[in-house]
C-alpha positions, 0 to 999 in steps of 0.5 A, spaced: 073 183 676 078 179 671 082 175 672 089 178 669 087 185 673 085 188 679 079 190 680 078 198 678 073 199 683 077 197 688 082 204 686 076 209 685 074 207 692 081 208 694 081 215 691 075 217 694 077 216 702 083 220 699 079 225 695 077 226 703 084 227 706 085 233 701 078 236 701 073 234 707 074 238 713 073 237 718 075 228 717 070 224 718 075 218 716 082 220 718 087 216 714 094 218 713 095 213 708 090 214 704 094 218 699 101 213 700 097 206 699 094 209 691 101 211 689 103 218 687 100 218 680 093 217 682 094 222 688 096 227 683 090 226 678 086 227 684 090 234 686 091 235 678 082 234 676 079 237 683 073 238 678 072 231 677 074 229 684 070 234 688 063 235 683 056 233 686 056 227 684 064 225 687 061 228 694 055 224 695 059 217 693 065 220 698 061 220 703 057 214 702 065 211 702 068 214 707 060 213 712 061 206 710 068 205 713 067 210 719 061 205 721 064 199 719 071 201 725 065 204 730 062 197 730 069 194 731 071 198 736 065 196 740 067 189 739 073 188 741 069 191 748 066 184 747 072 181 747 073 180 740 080 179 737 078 177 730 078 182 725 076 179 718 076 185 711 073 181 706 073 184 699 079 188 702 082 192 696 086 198 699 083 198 705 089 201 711 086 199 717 090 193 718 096 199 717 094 204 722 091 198 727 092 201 734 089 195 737 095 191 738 090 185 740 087 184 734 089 180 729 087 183 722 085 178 716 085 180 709 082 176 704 081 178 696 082 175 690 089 173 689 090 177 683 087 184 687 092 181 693 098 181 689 097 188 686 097 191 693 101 188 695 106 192 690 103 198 692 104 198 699 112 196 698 111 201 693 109 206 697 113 204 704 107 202 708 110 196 713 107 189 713 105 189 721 106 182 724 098 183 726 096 181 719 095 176 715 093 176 708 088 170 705 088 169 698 081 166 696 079 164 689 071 163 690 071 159 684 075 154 686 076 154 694 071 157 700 072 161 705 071 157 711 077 153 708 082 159 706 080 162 713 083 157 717 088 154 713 091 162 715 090 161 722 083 164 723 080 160 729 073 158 728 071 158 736 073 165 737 068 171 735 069 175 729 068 181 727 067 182 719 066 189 714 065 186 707 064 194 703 063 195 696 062 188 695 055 184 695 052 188 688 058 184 685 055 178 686 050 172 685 044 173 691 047 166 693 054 167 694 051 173 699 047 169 702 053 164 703 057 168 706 052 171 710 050 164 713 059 163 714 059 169 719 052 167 723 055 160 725 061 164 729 060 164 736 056 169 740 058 176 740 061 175 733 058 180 727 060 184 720 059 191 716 056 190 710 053 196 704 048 193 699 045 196 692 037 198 693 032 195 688 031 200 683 023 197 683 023 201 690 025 207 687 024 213 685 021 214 677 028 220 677 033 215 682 032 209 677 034 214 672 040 216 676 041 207 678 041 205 670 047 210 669 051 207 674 049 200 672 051 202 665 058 205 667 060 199 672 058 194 666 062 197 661 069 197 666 067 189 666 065 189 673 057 189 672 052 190 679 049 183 679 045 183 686 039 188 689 035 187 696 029 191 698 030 194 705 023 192 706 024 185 707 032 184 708 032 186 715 027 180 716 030 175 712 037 177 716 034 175 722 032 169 718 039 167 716 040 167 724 042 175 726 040 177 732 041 184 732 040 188 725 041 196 723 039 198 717 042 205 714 040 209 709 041 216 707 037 219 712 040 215 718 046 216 715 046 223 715 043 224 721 049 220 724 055 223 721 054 228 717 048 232 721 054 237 724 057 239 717 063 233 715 065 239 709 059 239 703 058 232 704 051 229 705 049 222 703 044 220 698 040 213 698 042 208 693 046 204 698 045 202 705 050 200 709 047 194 715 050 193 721 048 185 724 050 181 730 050 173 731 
């Protein structure tokens, strides 16, 4: 992301879980301000260009987006059966959880870019969606500041779980500052544990899907916002116990499919370029 503008994925992704409110049946994500939070131009280029918003390629991402957001608010309903009153949206974009939480216990913390932020933050007044007193947002320039240091500055108290979802984030950056963050949520207390999707490694694919990678690759690169990191689904779920996770799932298409899609959610299927990994300390 540049740092005069927010991030443009950060929109598309939005789009997507509003594309679903108008065109998946039955909602695999019901969220009512998905239409509201991306503005009316926006939702009306998506009523306006169904083609570009509902063809093969539109659908398999869809699902992917809304799959990794249905997963991300199934694990923290199981958390909070834990216990857990800490909810942190890292990398949040326009995400509406913490405007529809129905959890009046759970303390929600959005952290983001400091430009992304502002630019949300005029998108909800624009849109009218109320600041709930349950949120709190924690603006994070990783160039200069930490997140340890932006969480506790805003409340956040290190001696109580956590639960975090980290969505469409990793592939943007260094394989270190994945693992930085990484190593952040292992050191929360007992029970805390996070949601996270990463990019496969082209090399582990496929002759035909690395065709279809290299195209996205190019796509992302030429909006300024180019994939940086990958991980081979071989080998990560044993370098995630090794960072110090107790508990590792990783989802790919088939599993995500079988999960959520096996009954028919629409046309939606995923197909797998991008997992999505459960893990708990």
């Amino acid at each position: 992301m540049q740092k005069d503008r927010p991030s443009f994925t950060a929109l598309r992704v939005a789009m997507g879980r509003a594309a679903h409110q108008l065109f998946d049946q039955p909602l695999l994500l019901e969220d009512p301000l998905a239409l509201r939070v991306i503005g009316p131009q926006s939702a009306q280029e998506i009523r306006t260009h169904r083609e570009r918003f509902d063809d093969r390629f539109a659908r398999h991402l869809r699902a992917f987006i809304v799959a990794r957001s249905r997963l991300a608010e199934d694990m923290l309903h199981e958390a909070l059966q834990r216990r857990v009153r800490q909810y942190v949206v890292l990398g949040a974009g326009l995400d509406t959880f913490a405007y529809r939480n129905p959890y009046p216990q759970l303390r929600v913390f959005e952290v983001d870019h400091p430009t992304t932020q502002i630019w949300k933050r005029r998108q909800l007044v624009s849109s009218d969606i109320a600041l709930p007193q349950s949120l709190t947002f924690v603006p994070v320039d990783f160039e200069t500041e930490t997140l340890a240091e932006r969480l506790r500055a805003c409340g956040f108290e290190d001696s109580e779980p956590a639960f975090f979802s980290w969505l469409g984030v990793t592939m943007y950056l260094t394989e270190d500052a994945v693992a930085a963050t990484l190593k952040f949520v292992t050191k929360r207390p007992a029970g805390s544990a996070i949601v996270f999707d990463y990019a496969v490694s082209p090399w582990t694919l496929s002759f035909v899907r690395r065709m279809v990678v290299r195209g996205i690759l190019q796509r992302v690169a030429a909006i300024g916002e180019p994939w940086k990191t990958f991980f081979d689904p071989q080998t990560f779920t044993d370098e995630l116990r090794a960072l110090g996770f107790a508990h590792v799932e990783d989802l790919g298409g088939e599993e995500l499919n079988a999960r959520y899609f096996k009954a028919g959610t629409g046309h939606l299927n995923v197909t797998g370029l991008g997992h999505i990994v459960y893990a708990r300390v």
